[in-house]
C-alpha positions in Angstrom: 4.6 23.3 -10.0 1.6 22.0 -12.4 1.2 18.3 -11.4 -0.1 17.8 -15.5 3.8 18.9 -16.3 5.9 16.3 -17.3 8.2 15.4 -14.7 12.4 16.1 -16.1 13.6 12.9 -15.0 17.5 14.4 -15.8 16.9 17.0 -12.7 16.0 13.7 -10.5 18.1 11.4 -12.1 19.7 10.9 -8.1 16.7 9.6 -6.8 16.0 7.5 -9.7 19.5 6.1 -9.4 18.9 5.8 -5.8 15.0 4.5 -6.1 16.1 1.5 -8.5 19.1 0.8 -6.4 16.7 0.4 -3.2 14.5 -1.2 -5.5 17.0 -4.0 -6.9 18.1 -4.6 -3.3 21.4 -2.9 -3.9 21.4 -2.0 0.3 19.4 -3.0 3.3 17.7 -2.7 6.6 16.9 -6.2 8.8 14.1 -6.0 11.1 12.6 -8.9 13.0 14.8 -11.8 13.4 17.0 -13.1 16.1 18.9 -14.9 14.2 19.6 -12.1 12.5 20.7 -9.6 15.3 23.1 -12.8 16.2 24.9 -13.4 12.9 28.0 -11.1 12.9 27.8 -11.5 9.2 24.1 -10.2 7.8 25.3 -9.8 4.2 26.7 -13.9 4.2 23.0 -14.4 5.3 21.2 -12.7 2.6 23.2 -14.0 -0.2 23.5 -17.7 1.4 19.8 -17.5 0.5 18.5 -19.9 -1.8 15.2 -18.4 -2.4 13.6 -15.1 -1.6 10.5 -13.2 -2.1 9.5 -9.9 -2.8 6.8 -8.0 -0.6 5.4 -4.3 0.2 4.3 -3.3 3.2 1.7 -0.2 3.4 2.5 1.0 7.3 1.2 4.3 8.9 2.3 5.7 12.5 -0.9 7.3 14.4 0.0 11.0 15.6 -1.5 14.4 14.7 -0.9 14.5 11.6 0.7 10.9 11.8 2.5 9.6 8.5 1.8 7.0 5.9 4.8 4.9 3.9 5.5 1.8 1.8 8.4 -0.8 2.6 10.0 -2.4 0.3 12.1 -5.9 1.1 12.4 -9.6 0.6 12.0 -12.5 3.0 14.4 -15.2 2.9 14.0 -19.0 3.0 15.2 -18.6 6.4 12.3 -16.7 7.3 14.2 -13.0 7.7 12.8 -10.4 6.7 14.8 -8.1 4.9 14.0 -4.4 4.1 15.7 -2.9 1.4 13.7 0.9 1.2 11.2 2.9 3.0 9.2 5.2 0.9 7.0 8.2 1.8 5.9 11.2 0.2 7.1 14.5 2.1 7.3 18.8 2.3 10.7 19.0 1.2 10.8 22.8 3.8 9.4 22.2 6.8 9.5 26.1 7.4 5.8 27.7 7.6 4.8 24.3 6.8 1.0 24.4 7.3 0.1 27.7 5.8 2.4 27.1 3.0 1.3 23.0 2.1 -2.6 25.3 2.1 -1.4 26.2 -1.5 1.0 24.0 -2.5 5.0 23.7 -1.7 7.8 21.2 -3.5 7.3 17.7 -2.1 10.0 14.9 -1.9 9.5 10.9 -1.9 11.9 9.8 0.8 12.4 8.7 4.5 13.5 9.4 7.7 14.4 7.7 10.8 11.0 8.3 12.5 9.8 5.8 9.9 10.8 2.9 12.1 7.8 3.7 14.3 4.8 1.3 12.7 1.7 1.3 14.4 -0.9 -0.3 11.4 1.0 -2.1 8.8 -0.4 -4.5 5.7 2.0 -6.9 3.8 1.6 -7.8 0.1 3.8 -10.4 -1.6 4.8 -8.9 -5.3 6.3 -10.0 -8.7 9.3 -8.4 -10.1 6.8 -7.1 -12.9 4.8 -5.3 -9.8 8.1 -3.6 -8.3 8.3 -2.0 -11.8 4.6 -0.3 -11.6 5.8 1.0 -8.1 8.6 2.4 -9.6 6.7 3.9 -12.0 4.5 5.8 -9.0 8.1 6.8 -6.8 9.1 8.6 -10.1 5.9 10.1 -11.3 5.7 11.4 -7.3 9.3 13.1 -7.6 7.9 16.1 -9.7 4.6 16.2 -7.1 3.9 19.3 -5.2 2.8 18.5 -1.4 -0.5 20.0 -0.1 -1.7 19.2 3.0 -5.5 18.4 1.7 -4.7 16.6 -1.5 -0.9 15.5 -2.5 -0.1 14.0 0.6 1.5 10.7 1.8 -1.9 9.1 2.0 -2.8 10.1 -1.6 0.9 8.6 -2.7 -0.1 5.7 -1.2 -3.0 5.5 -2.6 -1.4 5.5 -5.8 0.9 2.8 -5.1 -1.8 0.6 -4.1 -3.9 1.3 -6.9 -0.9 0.7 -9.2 -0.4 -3.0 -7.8 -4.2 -3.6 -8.1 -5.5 -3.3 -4.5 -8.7 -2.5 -3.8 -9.3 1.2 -2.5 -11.3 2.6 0.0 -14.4 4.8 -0.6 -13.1 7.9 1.5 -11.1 10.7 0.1 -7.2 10.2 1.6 -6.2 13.7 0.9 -8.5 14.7 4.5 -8.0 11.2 5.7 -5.5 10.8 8.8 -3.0 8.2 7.8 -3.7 5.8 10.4 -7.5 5.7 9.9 -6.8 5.7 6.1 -4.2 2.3 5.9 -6.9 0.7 8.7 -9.6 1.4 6.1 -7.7 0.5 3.3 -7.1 -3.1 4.8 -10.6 -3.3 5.2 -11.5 -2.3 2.0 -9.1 -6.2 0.8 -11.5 -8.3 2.8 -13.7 -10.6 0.6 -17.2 -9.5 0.2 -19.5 -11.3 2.7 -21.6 -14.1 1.3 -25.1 -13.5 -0.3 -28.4 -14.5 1.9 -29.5 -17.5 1.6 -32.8 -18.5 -0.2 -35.8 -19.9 1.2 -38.9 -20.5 -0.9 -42.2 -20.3 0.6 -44.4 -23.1 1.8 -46.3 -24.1 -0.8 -44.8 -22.3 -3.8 -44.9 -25.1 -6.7 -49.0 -26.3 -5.7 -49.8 -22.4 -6.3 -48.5 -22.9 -9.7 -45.2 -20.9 -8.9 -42.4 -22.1 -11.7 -39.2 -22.4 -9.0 -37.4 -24.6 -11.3 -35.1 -20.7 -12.2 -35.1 -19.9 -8.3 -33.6 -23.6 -7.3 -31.2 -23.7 -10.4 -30.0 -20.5 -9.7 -30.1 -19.6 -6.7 -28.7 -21.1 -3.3 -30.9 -23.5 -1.5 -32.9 -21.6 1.7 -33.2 -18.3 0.1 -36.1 -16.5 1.2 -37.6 -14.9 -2.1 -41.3 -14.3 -0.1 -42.2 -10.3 -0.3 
């Protein structure tokens, strides 16, 4: 398939159903709580809520080739976190998988059960106006061929991330593995480190230097001597 063809959203219209009913919080999966795993009632839980918020969380599992994914859930005001979807960007054959994702075979955004294996993972908290540019990426991805080089799961990632403004990282994900990939694209959210600080040389104003620009505009200590 040409990825510059429009996608027919009527020949997908049941993983768009299903992808905004994930996405709206229609069903769910509970991880990490306790209290949770205690309640015989998870459902009287989540709705007993009184305020929640939304999150994504970018997760890879290491392996050769490893997979990449996004989460999608809300935490509770009691501190549960509640995943409603797991997102990833498949073959949708496995059959003569490597010589035929070479050239290009029909890909698939969905999960499987393997997912629950996280090895690198990286939260973001997100408005309900962000969950709809994901959900533009999940439906752009369904008409995607899947090479193994290019239109992968880190590359659908990618996009995602992209899409809700994170920064990306300067290396290519389509020859990436995934778990290197997420690690360097948490790195690549880290602030830049502070500028050196200047400090003017002994002597500058008697040798008729004007520093009054260098002290107004630049931090005190900066070394500016060649």
């Amino acid at each position: 398939m040409n990825n510059n063809t429009p996608v027919d959203l009527r020949s997908h219209k049941p993983y768009i159903i299903r992808i905004a009913m994930l996405l709206i919080g229609i069903q769910g999966i509970v991880f990490s709580s306790a209290y949770a795993y205690q309640s015989n009632n998870l459902w009287e839980i989540y709705n007993s809520s009184t305020s929640r918020s939304s999150y994504i969380i970018f997760t890879a599992r290491e392996g050769f080739p490893g997979h990449a994914f996004v989460i999608l859930g809300e935490e509770l005001d009691n501190g549960l976190m509640w995943d409603h979807a797991v997102f990833g960007f498949y073959p949708k054959d496995g059959k003569k998988l490597f010589i035929r994702a070479l050239i290009g075979t029909p890909g698939k955004v969905d999960y499987k059960w393997s997912d629950l294996e996280r090895d690198v993972f990286h939260r973001v908290n997100i408005s309900e106006e962000t969950k709809g540019k994901i959900l533009y990426v999940l439906i752009k991805w369904l008409g995607v061929d899947y090479t193994l080089f290019d239109k992968n799961c880190n590359k659908f990632i990618s996009e995602v991330a992209d899409a809700i403004g994170l920064t990306l990282p300067a290396v290519n994900p389509g020859n990436t593995l995934p778990v290197n990939y997420l690690k360097k694209l948490i790195k690549a959210q880290e602030p830049a480190p502070p500028s050196p600080p200047v400090i003017l040389p002994d002597g500058a104003s008697k040798a008729g230097w004007d520093v009054s620009p260098l002290r107004s505009e630049l931090p005190l200590n900066t070394d500016v001597r060649r």
